[in-house]
C-alpha positions as CSV (number, residue, x, y, z in Angstrom):
1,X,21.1,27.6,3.8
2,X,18.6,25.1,1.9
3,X,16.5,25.8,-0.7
4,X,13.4,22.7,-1.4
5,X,10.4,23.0,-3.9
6,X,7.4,21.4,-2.8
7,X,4.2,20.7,-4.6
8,X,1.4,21.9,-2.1
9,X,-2.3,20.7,-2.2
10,X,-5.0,21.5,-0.2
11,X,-5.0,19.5,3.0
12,X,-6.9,16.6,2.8
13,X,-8.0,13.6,4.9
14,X,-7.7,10.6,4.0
15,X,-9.0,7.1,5.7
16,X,-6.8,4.0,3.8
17,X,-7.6,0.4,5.3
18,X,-7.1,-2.9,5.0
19,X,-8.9,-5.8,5.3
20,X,-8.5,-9.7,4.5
21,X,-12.0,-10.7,4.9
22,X,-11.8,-14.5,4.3
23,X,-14.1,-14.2,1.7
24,X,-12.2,-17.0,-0.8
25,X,-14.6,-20.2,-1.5
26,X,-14.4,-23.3,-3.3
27,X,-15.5,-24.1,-5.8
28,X,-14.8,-21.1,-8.9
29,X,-17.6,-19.0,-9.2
30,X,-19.2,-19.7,-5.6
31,X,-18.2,-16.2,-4.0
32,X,-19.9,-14.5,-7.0
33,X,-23.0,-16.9,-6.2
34,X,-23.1,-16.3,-2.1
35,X,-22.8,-12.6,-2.3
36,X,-26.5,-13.1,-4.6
37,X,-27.9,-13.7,-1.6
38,X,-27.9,-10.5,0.5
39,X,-29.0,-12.7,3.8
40,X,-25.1,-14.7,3.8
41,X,-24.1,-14.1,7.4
42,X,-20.0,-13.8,6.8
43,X,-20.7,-11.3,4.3
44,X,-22.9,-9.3,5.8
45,X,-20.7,-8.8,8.9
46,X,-17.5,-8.0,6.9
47,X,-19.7,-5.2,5.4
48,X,-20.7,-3.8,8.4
49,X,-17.3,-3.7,9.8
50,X,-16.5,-1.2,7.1
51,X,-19.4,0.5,7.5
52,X,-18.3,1.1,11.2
53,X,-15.2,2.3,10.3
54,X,-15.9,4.0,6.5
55,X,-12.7,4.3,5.3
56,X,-12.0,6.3,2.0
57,X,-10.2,3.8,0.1
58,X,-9.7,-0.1,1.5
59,X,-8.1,-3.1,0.3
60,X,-9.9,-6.4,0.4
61,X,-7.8,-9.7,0.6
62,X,-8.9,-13.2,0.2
63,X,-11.5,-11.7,-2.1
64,X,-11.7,-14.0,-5.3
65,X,-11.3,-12.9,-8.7
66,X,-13.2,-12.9,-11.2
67,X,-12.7,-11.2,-14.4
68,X,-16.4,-9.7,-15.1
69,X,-16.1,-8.3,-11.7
70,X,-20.0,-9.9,-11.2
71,X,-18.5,-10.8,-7.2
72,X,-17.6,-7.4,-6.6
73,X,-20.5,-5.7,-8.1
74,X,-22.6,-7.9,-5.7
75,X,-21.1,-7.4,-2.8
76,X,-21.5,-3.3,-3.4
77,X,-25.1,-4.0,-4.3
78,X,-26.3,-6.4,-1.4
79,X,-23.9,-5.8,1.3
80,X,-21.8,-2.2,1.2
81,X,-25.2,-0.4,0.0
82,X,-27.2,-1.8,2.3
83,X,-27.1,-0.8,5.9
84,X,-25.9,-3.5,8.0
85,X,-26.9,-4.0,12.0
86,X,-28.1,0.2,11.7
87,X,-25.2,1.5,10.1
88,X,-25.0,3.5,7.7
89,X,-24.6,2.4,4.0
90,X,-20.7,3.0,1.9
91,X,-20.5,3.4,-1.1
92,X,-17.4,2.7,-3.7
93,X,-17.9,4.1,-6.9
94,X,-14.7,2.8,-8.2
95,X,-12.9,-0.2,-7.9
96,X,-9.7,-2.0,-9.2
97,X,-9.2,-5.6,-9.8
98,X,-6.4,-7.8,-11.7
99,X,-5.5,-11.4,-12.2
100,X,-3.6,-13.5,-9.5
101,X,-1.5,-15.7,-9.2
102,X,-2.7,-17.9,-6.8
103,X,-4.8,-20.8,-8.7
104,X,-2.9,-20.1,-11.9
105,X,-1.2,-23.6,-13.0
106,X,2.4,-23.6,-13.5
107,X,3.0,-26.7,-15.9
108,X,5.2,-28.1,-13.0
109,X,5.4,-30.2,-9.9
110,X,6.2,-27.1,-7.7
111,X,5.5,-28.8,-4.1
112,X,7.6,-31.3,-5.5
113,X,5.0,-34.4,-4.4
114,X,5.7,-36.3,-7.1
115,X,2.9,-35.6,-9.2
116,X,1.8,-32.5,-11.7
117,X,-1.8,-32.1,-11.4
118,X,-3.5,-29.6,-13.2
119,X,-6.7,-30.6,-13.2
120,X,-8.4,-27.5,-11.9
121,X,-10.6,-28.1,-8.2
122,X,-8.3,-31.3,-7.5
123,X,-6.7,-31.2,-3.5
124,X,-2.8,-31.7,-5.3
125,X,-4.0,-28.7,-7.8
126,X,-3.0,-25.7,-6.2
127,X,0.7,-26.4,-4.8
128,X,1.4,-26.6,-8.1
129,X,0.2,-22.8,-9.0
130,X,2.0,-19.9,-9.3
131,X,0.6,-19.4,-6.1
132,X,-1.7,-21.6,-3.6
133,X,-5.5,-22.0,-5.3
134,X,-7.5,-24.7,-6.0
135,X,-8.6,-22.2,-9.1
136,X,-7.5,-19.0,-10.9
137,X,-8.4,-15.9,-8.9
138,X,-8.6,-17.9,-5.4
139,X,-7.7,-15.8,-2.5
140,X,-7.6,-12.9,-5.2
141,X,-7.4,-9.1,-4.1
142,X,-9.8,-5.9,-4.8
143,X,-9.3,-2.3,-4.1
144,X,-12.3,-0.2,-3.3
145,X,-12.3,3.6,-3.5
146,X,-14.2,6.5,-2.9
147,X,-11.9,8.5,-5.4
148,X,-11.3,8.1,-8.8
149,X,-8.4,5.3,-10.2
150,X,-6.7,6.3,-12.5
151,X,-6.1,2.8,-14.1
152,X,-4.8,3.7,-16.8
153,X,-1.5,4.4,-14.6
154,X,-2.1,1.3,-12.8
155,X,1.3,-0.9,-12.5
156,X,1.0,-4.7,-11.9
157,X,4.2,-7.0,-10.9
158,X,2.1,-10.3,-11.2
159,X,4.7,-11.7,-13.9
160,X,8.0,-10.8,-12.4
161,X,10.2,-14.0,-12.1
162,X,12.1,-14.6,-8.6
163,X,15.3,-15.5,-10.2
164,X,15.7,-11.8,-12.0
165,X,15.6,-10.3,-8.0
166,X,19.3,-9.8,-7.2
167,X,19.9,-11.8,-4.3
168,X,16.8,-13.7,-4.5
169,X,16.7,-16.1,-1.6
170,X,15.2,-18.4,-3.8
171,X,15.5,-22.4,-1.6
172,X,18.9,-23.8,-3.1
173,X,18.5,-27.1,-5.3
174,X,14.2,-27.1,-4.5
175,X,13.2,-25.9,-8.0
176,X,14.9,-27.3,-11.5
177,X,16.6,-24.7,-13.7
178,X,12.9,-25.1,-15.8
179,X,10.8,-24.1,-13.1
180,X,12.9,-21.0,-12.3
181,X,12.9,-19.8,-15.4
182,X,9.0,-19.6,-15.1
183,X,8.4,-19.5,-11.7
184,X,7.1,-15.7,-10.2
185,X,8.1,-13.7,-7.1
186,X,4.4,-12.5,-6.6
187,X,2.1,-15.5,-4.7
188,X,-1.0,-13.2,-5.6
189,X,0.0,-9.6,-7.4
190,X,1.9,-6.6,-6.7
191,X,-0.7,-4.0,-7.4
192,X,0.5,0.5,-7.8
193,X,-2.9,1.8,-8.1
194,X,-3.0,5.3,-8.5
195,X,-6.1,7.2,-6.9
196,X,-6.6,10.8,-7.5
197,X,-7.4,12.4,-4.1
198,X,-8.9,16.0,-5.1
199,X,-6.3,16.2,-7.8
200,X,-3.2,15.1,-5.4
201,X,-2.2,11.3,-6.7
202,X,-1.5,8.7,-4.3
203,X,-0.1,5.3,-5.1
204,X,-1.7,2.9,-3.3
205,X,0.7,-0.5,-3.2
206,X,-1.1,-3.3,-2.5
207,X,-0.1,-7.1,-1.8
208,X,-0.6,-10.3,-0.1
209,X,2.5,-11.9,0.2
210,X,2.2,-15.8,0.5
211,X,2.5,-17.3,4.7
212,X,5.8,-18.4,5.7
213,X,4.6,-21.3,6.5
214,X,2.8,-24.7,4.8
215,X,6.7,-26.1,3.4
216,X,9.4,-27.8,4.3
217,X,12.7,-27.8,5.9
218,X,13.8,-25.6,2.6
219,X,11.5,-22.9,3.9
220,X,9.9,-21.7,0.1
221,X,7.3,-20.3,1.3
222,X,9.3,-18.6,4.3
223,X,11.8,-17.2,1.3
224,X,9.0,-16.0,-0.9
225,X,7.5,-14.4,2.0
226,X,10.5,-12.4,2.4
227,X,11.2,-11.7,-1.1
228,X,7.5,-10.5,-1.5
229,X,7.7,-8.0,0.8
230,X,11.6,-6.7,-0.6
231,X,9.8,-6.3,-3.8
232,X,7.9,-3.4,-2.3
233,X,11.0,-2.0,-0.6
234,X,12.7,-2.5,-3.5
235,X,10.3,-0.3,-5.7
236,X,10.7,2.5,-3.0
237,X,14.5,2.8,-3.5
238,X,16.5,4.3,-6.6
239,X,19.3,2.4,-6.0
240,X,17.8,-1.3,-6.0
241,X,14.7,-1.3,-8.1
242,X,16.6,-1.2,-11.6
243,X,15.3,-5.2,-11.7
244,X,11.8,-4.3,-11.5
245,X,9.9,-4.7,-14.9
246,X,5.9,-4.6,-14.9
247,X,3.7,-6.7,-16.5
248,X,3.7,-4.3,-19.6
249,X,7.3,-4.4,-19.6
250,X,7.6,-1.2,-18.4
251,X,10.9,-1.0,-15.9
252,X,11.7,0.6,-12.6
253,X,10.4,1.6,-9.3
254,X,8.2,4.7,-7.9
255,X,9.3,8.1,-8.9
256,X,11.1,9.7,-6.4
257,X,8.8,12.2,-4.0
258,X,5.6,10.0,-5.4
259,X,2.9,9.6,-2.4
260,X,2.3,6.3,-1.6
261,X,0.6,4.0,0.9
262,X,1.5,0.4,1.1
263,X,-1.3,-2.1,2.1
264,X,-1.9,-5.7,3.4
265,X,-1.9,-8.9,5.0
266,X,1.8,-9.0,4.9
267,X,2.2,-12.2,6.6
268,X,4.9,-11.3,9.0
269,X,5.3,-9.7,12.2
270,X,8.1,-7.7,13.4
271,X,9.3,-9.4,16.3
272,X,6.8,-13.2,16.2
273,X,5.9,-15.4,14.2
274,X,8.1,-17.8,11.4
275,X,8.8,-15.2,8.7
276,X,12.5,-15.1,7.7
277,X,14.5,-12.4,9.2
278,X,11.3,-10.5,10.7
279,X,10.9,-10.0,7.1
280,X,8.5,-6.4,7.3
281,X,11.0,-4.7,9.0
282,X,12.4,-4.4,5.4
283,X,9.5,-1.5,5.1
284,X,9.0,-0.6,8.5
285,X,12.6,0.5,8.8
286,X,12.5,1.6,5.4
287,X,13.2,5.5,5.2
288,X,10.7,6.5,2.7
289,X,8.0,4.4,4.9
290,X,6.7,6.2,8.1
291,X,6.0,3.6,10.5
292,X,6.3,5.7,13.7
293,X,2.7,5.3,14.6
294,X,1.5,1.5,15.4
295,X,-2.5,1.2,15.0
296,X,-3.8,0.0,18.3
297,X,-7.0,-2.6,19.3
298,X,-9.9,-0.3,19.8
299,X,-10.9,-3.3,22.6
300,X,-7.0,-2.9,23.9
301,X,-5.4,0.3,23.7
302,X,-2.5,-0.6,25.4
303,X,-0.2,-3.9,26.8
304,X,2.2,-5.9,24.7
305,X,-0.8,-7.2,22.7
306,X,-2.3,-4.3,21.3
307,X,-0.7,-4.0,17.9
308,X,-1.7,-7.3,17.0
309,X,-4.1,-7.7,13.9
310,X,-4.7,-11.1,13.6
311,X,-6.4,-14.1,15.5
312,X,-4.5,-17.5,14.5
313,X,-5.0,-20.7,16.3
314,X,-1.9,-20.8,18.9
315,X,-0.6,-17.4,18.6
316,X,-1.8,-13.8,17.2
317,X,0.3,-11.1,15.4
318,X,0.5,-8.1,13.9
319,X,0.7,-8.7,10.3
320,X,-1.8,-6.6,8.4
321,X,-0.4,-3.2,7.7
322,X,-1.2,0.4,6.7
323,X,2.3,2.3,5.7
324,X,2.5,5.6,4.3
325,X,5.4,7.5,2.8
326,X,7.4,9.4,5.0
327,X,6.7,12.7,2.5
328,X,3.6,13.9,2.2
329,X,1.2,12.6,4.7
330,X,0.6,13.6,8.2
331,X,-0.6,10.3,10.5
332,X,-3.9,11.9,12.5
333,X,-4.4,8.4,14.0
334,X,-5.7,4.6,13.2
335,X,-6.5,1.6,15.0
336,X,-6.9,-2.0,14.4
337,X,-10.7,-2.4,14.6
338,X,-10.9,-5.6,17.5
339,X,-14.2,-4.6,20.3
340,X,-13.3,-6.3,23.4
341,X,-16.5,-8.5,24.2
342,X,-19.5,-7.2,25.3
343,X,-18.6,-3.9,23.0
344,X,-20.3,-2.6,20.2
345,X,-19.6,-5.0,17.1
346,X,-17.4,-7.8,18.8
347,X,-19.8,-10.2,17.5
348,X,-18.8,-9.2,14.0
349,X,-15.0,-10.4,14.3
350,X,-15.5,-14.1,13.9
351,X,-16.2,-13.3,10.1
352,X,-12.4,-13.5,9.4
353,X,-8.9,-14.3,11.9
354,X,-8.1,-11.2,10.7
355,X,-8.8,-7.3,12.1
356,X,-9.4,-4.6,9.8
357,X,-6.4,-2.2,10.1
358,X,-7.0,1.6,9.3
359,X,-5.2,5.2,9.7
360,X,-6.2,8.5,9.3
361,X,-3.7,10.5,6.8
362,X,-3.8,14.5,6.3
363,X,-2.0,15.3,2.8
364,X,0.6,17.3,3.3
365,X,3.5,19.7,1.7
366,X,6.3,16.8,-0.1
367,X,9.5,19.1,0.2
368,X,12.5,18.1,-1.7
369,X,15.5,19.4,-3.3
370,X,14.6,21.3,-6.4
371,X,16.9,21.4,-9.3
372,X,18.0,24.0,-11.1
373,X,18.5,26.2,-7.5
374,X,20.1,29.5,-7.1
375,X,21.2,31.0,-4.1
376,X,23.0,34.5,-3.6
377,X,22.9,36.4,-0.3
378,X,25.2,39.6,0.1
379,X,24.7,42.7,2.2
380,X,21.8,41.6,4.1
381,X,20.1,41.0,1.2
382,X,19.2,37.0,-0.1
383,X,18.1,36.2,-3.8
384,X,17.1,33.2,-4.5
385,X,16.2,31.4,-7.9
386,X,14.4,28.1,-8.9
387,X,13.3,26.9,-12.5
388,X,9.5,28.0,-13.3
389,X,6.8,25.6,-14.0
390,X,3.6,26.3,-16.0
391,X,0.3,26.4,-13.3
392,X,1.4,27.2,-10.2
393,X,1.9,29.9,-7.9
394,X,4.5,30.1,-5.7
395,X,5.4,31.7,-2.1
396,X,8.7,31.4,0.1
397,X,9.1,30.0,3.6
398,X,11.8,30.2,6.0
399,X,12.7,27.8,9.2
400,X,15.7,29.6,11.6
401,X,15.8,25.4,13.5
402,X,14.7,23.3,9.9
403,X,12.8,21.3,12.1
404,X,8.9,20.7,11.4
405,X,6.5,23.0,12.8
406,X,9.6,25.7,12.3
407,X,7.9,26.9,8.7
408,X,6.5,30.2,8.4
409,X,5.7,32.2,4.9
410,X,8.0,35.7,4.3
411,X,6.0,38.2,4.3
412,X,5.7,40.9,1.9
413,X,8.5,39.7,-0.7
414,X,7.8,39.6,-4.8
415,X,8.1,36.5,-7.0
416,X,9.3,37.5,-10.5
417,X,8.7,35.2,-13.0
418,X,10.8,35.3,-16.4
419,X,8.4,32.7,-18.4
420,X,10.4,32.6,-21.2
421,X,13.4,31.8,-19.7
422,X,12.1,29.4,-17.5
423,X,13.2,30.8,-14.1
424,X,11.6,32.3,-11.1
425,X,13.2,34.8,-8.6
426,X,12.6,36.4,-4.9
427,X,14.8,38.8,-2.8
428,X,14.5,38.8,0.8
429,X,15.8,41.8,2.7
430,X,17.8,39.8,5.8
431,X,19.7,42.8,7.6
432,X,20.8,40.4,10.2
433,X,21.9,38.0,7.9
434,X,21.0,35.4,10.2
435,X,21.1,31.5,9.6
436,X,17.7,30.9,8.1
437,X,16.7,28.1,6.0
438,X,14.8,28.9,2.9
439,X,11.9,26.5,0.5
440,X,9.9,27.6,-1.9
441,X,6.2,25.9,-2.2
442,X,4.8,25.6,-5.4
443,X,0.6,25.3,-5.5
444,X,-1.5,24.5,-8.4
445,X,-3.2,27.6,-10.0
């Protein structure tokens, strides 16, 4: 017999993309001054690719940063509101945006050429930035939503040094004890950005972990690559996220039975490609991650090819991701958006080598252990008790298999409530005393 208490909401649906829309441009400042002009082909297409497929929230990559937000606010003004080709126009009323690492100088010769340039715009410039940019904010990130942030809950990782993950599989002997004592895990950011779905909170994590590629026989990048994408399955786990300190100095990972949805071009694919150890499987295997269902090429449905995501020179793969949690989300469906040519909008693609990636989530039940449980059952009759919380209502479901789609609510049974002790009770009348499975659901008021 098993007793779980699970917060309930209202089913909702929920379309969560991902996009890296090649949007970065030399020199700092120029994004901000081609998205004034509301005629800039690239722009215009990457808009109308999600206005084709109008997800709720989406992730932009390669979009640069800049702290007045002036390149964001344009491209919502002359691209996003403005309907592109005959679609319709999207809007984003809210937004979230951070500093990056890429572009931000380290003080050191970190590509190790010989010379420390941090003169911002040179060509030697960038490899010796936390992460590769010719400027601060190059290649930066932005989350757009049609739900409220709640940023004041937001959680950035941008400062997190490589040397305090355990394990780290930093390159031996390529960076001097003073480098590692500055240098950062993150090549971008490591973004938790809460959004409140209809008062159910989701943590969207976002990243863009650097390619495994552009180095040496040491294999930096390759390691960082890796690392990058542990952080992430390290903030999922209890057991290996005690290292993890935000940029506020707040520590630890995500609560336990939190909803989440990991985003990005991840720079790795699961079985191709020159990332170290097939480094994603470290979420896709990950058993808080549901990765069961692999988004598809709306041009190519099926073969050995469909799941790929991006269009690289020499060989494509499946590196941009949409991952849910396991708990709490149903997966209706997705798909990598990639026409086949001659179909509607496969002119549009050549804006970035990358696909936007989407799925289609249905908020569901979380079920977990509840503390505090009390279970009795004696001459046919089963009591059950659980600690009360303020502002919810609460009914009792029983599963004979404890399998989903086994759940069904018993009928006609009281719920006592003893406020002032804290506790709340039900009896079930079981005559058979058969082997039933019992969970209690909790809704808001």
């Amino acid at each position: 017999m098993a007793l779980s208490l699970a917060p309930a909401p209202a089913a909702e649906r929920l379309r969560v993309a991902t996009f890296n829309v090649l949007l970065a441009q030399n020199p700092q400042g120029q994004l901000a001054v081609t998205l004034n002009n509301p005629n800039a082909t690239n722009p215009r297409r990457i808009a109308e690719i999600i206005q084709r497929v109008a997800p709720d929230v989406i992730l932009l990559n390669e979009f640069d940063y800049d702290a007045a937000g002036l390149a964001a606010d344009r491209f919502q003004a002359n691209f996003l509101s403005v309907g592109q080709n005959g679609q319709a126009p999207i809007d984003f009323p809210y937004r979230f945006l951070a500093p990056s690492n890429t572009g931000e100088h380290s003080g050191y010769d970190l590509d190790n050429n010989g010379v420390t340039d941090s003169t911002v715009g040179d060509a030697g410039y960038a490899g010796d930035a936390f992460g590769f940019g010719e400027f601060p904010g190059k290649f930066g990130m932005l989350v757009l939503s049609k739900y409220p942030i709640v940023s004041d809950r937001a959680r950035t990782f941008r400062l997190l040094r490589w040397k305090d993950m355990p394990g780290a599989r930093i390159p031996p002997g390529y960076y001097s004890p003073e480098e590692l004592e500055v240098f950062r895990v993150s090549s971008k950011s490591h973004w938790d950005v809460p959004i409140d779905v209809d008062g159910t909170l989701v943590h969207l994590l976002a990243h863009h972990p650097t390619p495994p590629i552009f180095d040496g026989p040491e294999d930096r990048n390759g390691r960082r690559n890796h690392d990058e994408i542990r952080l992430w399955a390290d903030y999922l786990s209890v057991d290996t996220g005690g290292y993890i300190v935000d940029d506020a100095g707040t520590p630890g990972g995500l609560v336990p039975g939190e909803r989440f949805v990991i985003v990005g071009d991840h720079n790795a694919d699961p079985t191709r490609g020159d990332s170290l150890d097939f480094a994603i499987n470290q979420l896709l295997l990950h058993p808080a991650v549901n990765a069961d269902f692999i988004p598809r090429r709306t041009g190519m449905p099926v073969g050995p090819n469909s799941d790929l995501t991006a269009d690289f020179a020499g060989q494509d793969l499946r590196v941009d991701y949409v991952l849910p949690s396991r708990a709490g989300f149903s997966i209706l469906g997705g798909a990598v958006f990639w026409p086949a040519a001659g179909e509607p909008g496969a002119a549009l693609i050549s804006a970035s080598d990358h696909r936007l990636v989407y799925l289609d989530l249905e908020i569901e039940p979380i079920t977990g252990r509840a503390e505090d449980l009390g279970i009795e059952r004696e001459n046919g009759v089963v009591a059950l008790t659980w600690r009360y919380e303020q502002g919810v209502v609460y009914s009792v479901e029983n599963s004979p298999r404890l399998v989903a789609g086994s759940w069904e609510e018993v009928e006609g049974i009281a719920i006592i409530v003893d406020a002032e002790a804290g506790t709340a009770s039900a009896t079930i009348v079981d005559p058979a005393m058969r082997a039933h499975f019992f969970r209690v659901i909790s809704r808001p008021e």
